[in-house]
Every structure is written in C-alpha cells, then in structure tokens.
ROMIZA-329496 format. One record per residue (C-alpha): chain; x, y, z; residue number from 1. Coordinates in Angstrom, 2 decimals, padded with zeros to 5 digits. Layout:
> chaine	c1	c2	c3	num
> A	X	Y	Z	NUM
...
//
This chain:
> chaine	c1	c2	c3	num
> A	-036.79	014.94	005.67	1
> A	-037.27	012.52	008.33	2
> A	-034.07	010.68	008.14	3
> A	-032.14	014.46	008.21	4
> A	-034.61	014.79	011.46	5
> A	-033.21	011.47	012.85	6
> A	-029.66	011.82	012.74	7
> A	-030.27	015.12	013.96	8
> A	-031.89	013.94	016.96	9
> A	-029.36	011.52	017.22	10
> A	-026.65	013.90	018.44	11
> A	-028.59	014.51	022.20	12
> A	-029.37	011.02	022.73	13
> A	-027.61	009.40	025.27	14
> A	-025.87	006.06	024.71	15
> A	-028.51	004.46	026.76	16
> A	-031.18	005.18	024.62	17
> A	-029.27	005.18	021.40	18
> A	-028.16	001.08	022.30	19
> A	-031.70	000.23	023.27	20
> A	-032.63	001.49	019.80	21
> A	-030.24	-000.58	017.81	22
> A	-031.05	-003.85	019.76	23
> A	-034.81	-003.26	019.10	24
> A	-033.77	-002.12	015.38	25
> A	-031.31	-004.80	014.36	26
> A	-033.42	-007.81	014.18	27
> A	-036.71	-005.76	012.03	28
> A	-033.93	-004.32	009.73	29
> A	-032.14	-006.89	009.28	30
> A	-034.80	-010.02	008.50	31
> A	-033.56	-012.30	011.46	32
> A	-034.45	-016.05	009.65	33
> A	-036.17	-018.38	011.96	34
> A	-033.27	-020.30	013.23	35
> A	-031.75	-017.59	014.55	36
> A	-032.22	-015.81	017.99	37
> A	-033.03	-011.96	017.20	38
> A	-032.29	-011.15	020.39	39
> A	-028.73	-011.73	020.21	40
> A	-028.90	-010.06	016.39	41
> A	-029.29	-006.90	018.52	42
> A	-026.82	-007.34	021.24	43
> A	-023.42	-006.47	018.52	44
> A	-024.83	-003.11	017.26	45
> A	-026.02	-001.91	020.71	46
> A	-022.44	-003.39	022.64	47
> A	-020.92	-000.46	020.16	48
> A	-023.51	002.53	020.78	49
> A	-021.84	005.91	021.60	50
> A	-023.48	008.72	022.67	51
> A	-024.67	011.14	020.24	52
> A	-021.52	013.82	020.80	53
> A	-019.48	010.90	019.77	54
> A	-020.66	009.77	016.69	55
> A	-018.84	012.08	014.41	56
> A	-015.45	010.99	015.17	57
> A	-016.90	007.08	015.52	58
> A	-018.06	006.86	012.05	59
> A	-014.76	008.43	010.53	60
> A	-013.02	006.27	012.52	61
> A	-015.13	003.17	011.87	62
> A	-012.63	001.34	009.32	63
> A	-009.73	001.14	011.83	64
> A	-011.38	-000.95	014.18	65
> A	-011.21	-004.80	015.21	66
> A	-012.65	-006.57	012.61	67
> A	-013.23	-009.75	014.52	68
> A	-012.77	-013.10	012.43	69
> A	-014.21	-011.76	009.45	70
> A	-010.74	-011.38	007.72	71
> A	-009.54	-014.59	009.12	72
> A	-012.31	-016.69	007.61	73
> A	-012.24	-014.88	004.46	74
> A	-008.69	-015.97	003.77	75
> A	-009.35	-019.43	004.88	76
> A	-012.44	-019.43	002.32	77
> A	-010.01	-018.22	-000.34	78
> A	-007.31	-020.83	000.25	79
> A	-009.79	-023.51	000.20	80
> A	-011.68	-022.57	-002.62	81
> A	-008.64	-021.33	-004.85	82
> A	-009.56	-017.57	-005.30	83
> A	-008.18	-013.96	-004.54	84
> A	-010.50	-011.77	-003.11	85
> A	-009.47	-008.50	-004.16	86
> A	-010.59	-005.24	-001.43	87
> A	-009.80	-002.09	-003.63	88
> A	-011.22	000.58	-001.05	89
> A	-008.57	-000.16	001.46	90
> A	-005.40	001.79	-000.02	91
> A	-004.88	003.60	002.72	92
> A	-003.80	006.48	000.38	93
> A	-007.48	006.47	-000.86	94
> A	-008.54	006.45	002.86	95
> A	-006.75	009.64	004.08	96
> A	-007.75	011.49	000.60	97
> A	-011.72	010.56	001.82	98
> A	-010.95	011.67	005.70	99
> A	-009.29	014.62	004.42	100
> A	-012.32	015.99	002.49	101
> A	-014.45	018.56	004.11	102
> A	-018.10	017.50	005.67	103
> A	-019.69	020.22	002.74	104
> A	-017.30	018.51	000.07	105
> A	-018.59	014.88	001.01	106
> A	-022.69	015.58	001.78	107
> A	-023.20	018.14	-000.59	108
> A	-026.79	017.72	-000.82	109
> A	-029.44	015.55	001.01	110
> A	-029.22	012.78	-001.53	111
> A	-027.42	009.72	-000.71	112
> A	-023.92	008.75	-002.48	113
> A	-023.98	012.47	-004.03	114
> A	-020.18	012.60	-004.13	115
> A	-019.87	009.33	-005.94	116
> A	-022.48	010.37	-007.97	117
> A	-020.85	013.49	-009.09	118
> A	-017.65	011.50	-009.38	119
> A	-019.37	009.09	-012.04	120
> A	-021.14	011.61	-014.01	121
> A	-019.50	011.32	-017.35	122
> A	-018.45	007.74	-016.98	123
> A	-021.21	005.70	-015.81	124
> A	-025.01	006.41	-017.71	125
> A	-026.97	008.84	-016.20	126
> A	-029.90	006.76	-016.36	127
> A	-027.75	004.28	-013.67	128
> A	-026.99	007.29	-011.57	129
> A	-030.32	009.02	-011.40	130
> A	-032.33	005.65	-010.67	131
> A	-034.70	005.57	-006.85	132
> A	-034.66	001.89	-007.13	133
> A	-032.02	-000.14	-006.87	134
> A	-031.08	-002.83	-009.81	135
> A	-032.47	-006.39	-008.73	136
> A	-030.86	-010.07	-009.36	137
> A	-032.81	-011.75	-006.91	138
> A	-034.07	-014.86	-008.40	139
> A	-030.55	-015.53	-010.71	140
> A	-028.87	-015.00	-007.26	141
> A	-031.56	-017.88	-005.43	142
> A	-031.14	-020.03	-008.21	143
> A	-027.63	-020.52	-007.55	144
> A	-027.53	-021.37	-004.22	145
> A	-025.61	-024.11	-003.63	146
> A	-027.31	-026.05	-000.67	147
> A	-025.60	-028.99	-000.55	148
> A	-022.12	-027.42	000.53	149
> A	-024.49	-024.99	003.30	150
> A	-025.66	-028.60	004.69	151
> A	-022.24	-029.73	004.78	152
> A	-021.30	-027.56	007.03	153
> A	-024.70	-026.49	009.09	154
> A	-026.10	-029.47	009.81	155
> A	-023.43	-030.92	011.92	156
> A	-021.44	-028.73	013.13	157
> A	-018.39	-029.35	015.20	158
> A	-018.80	-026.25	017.36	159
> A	-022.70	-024.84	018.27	160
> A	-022.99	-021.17	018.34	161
> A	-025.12	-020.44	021.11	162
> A	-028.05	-018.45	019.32	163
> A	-028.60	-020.46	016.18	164
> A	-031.28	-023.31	016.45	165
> A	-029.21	-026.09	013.84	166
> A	-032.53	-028.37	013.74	167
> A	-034.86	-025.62	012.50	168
> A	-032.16	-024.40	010.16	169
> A	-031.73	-028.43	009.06	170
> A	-035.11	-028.16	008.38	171
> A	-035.11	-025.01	005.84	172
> A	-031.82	-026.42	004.11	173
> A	-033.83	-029.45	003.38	174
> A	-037.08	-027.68	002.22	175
> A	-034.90	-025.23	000.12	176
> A	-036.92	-021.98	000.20	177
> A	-034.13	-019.32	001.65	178
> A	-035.21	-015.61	000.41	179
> A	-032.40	-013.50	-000.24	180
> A	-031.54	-012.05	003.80	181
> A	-031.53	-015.71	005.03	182
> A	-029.27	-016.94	002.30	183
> A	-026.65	-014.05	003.48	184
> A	-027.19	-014.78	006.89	185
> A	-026.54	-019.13	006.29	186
> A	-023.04	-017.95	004.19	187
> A	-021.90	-015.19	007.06	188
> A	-022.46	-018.74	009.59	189
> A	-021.03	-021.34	007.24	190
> A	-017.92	-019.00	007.35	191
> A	-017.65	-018.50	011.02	192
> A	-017.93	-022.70	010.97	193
> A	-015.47	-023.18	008.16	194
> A	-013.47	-021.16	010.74	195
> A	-014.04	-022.75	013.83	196
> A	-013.28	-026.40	011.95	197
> A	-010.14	-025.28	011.68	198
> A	-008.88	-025.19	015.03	199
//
C-alpha cells in the first residue's frame, strides 16, 4: 500500500523535489562500493527528473532515448571476446504491441509483473510464478569472478574517471571480497575503460 501511496504522491511533486529525492536515493539503493563517490551515483538519475505531470509519457517513452556508450562498449566487449549478445525485447513490433495496450490491460492488479505473470501461466510452474522471493545464485555467481582480467583493466587505467578512487578499488581487487552490487558496479567500469582504451 505504501508504494501505490508513493507513486501517487509522485504525480504533484515538482521536479525540484522529485531530483533531490533520486540523488539522496541512488547511492542507499543502489550499494555505492567504497571506491566510488556516491555523490556523483546520484547526480544521473536526478539530471533526468521530470515533474510529476510528466512521468506518464517519460516512462513509456523511456526506451527511445540516448543510451550513452552502453551499446558502444557492449559491441566492443563482444568483438573482443568472440560472442553475440542477443537483445530479444527490442523488436520494435513487440514494442508498439506493449505501448498499444491499455494502462487496465498492463497493471491489472497491484502485484508486480501481473501481465507477464498471466502470460506464463500454463507454461512456466506455478510454484515459479507465485514465489515473494526471488531465486538466488549468489555465491556460484562470486565464485566465478574473474579478478585477474578486472585488475587488468582497473588498476591502471589509461583514462581516470573523475569519481572512482583506483587505489582503494586496487586495494579490494587484491583482497578479493566483492559482494554481489560491487562486482556489477567493477564490470559496468571495466566496460566504460575497455571503451575509452579504444580511442
């Protein structure tokens, strides 16, 4: 009930207020790792705050925007490492079939992912769809971190990204004890580095 009492009180916020509470937000959602500034972890989502009439049309137009270099260094990574990453939710077909749905058809309840749910019913185990908690791999996913490659391009970087503190993060790839958040966040910068090397 209180999330439904959020994002209803998000619509007469004003953009002011709305950006001051994703730059607070960001960095306790998110699990900011030590060698990173949680300031600037907050800066992205409130640089994109709209006020709360806006939001509506923002989020069903979300997947048309910039994407930055994401896409860039994610071909890069796949050319270097020899795979295809495959991205089967953007057929644009699929896209204007989801936009085209009524809100009632899409949030048909308070749960979350109802419409997928309902979708799946039949073909995926009920006992999947029903669960609260989510299905952990943790510790298989830790185990195969490959740190080695992370130092090879972390520790000496050919560009510094202002934010990131490279001798505390030196320090952690060394002592090899990332938890699952700072793992993510050491692969999203090894990308943007693999991508900077390149020019």
């Amino acid at each position: 009930m209180g999330a439904i009492v959020r994002q209803l009180a998000l619509a007469f916020m004003p953009r002011p207020l709305i950006a001051l509470n994703r730059r607070l937000g960001a960095s306790r959602n998110q699990q900011v790792p030590p060698w990173l500034d949680a300031r600037r972890v907050g800066d992205p989502p409130a640089r994109f705050a709209v006020g709360g009439r806006d939001l509506w049309r923002e989020e069903q137009l979300a997947f048309v925007r910039a994407t930055g270099i994401g896409l860039d260094a994610s071909e890069m990574l796949q050319a270097v490492c020899g795979v295809r990453e495959r991205r089967p939710w953007t057929d644009v077909d699929l896209y204007e079939f989801f936009l085209s749905l009524p809100a009632e058809i899409k949030y048909p309840d308070v749960r979350a992912k109802s419409l997928v749910r309902s979708l799946l019913r039949g073909t995926v185990h009920d006992t999947i769809l029903d669960r609260w908690q989510k299905t952990s791999f943790s510790d298989r996913y830790l185990d195969q971190i490959d740190y080695e490659s992370l130092r090879r391009w972390l520790s000496q970087p050919t560009y510094r990204i202002t934010g990131v503190d490279y001798e505390v993060l030196a320090e952690r790839l060394a002592h090899r004890g990332f938890g699952v958040a700072e793992y993510k966040w050491a692969v999203d910068l090894a990308k943007s580095q693999l991508f900077l090397a390149q020019w």
